[in-house]
N, C-alpha and C positions, 0 to 999 in steps of 0.2 A: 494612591496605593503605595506603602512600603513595602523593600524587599530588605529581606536578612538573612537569606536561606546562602546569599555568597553565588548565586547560579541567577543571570537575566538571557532568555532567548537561547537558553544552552552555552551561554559564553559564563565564564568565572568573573564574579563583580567585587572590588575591593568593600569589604563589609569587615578588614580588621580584623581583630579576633572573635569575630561574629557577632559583638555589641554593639557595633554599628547598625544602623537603619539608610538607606539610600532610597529615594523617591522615582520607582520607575517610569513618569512621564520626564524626568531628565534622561534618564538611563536611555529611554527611547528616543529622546530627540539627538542624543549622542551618536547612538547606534545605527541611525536611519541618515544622517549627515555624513559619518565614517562610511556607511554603505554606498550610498548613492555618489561621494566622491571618487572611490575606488573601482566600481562599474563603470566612471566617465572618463578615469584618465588613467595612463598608463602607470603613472608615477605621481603620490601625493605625497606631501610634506604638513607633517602635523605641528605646529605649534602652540603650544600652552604657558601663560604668563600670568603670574600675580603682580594685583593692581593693588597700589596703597595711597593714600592720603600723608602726608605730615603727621605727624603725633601731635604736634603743637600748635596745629591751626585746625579747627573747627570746621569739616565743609559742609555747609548746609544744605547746599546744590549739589548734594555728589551725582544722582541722579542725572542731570546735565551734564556734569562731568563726564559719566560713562557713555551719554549720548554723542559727547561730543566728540572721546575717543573713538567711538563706535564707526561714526560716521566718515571723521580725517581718515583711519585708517581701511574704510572701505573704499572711499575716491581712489587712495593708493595704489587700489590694489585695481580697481575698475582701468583706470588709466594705462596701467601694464598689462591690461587684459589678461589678470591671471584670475581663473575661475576658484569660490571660494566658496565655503560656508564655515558658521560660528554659532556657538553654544559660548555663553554665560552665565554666571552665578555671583549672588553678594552673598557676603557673609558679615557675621560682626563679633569680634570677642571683646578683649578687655578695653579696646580703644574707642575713643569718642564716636573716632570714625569707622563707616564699615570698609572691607576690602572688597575687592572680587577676583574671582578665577575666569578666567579665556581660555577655550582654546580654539584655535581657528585651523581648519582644513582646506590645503590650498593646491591645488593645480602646481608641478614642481618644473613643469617643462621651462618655462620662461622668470623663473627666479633662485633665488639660492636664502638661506636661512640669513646671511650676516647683515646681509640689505634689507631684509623686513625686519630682521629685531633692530636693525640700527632707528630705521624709520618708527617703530613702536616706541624706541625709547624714546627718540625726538616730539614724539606727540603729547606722554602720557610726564613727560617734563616740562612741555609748554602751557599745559593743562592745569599741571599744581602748580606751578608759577604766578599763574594768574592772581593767586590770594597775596599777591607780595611778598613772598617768603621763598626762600631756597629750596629749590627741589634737588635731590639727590638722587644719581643713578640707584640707589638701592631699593627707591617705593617702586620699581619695574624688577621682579625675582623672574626672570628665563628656568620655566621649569625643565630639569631632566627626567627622561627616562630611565629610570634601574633596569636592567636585565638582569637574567634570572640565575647569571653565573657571578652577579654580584658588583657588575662592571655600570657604570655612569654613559647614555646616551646621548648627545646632545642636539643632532642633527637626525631626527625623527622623520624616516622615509619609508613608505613602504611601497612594492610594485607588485600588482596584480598578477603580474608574470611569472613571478617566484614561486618556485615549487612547493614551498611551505607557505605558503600567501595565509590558508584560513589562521595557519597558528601564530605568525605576525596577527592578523586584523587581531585572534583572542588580546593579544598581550597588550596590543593598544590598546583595544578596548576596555581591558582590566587598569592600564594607566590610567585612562581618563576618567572612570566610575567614579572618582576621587571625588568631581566635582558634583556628583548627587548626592554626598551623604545631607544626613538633616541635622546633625550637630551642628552650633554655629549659625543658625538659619531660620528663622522666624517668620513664619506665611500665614499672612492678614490677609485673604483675599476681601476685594473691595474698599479698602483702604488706599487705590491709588500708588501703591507702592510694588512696585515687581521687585519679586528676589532671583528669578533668573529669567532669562530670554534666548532665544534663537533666530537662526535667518530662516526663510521662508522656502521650505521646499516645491517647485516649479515643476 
């Protein structure tokens, strides 16, 4: 099902200037990860990051690629015992290769944002590397949050505690809607090919 109405579950969805379309089984696996994060810990930290390939190397494995980030950066996170869940998306526009959007919802008691983005960059650099060609910090884009007075977010936190708590989860949840739209996005079911994925709610 697509939504364009800009409204999923009573929360506001970035739908643009309402010629957007967004895919409410992402919207939902968003929504139900953000939730179930924020009922379990006092304080979560959200992170969101585009992935990219080289322009000028071909990856034919990206798939594996994204498994392999997938994976290094879940060990990571298992090992510091920091409680987690993630929503993915690929997309593909002019480039050979496609991209993808992350974002990952993480338990904030036992880390801090500069040591998981340093660790993401070290991985998803080791990763394009592989083809023998130079990877650059710039195929890993650390997304901000805009706020609504016009200001740049970089260190994305919210705590349940907070007396405005539902109108934070809205505002994240309207940042992250980003990664459902369907422009960019091409769904072959049965084709062996996933355009986007989640961790598994327990």
């Amino acid at each position: 099902m697509l939504v364009s109405s800009g409204v999923f579950r009573g929360l506001n969805v970035n739908c643009g200037d309402g010629s957007l379309y967004v895919r409410d089984d992402i919207l939902e696996a968003i929504y139900t990860r953000l939730r179930f994060m924020t009922e379990s810990h006092p304080f979560v930290l959200i992170l969101r990051y585009d992935l990219r390939f080289p322009q000028h190397v071909h990856f034919s494995d990206y798939r594996h690629a994204l498994q392999n980030f997938m994976n290094s950066f879940s060990v990571y996170l298992k090992r510091r015992n920091i409680h987690y869940h993630y929503v993915w998306v690929k997309e593909i526009e002019r480039s050979v290769n496609p991209h993808y959007h992350c974002v990952f919802i993480v338990s904030a008691d036992q880390c801090n944002s500069f040591d998981l983005n340093r660790e993401v960059q070290n991985i998803w650099s080791r990763i394009c590397s592989e083809s023998s060609c130079y990877a650059s910090e710039s195929l890993l884009h650390y997304c901000p949050r805009m706020l609504r007075d016009g200001s740049i977010q970089w260190d994305v936190l919210i705590s349940r505690n907070d007396p405005n708590f539902e109108v934070e989860f809205g505002d994240i949840f309207y940042w992250l809607s980003y990664l459902a739209k369907t422009n960019t996005k091409t769904f072959s079911p049965g084709r062996g090919d996933r355009w986007w994925g989640s961790s598994q709610l327990r």
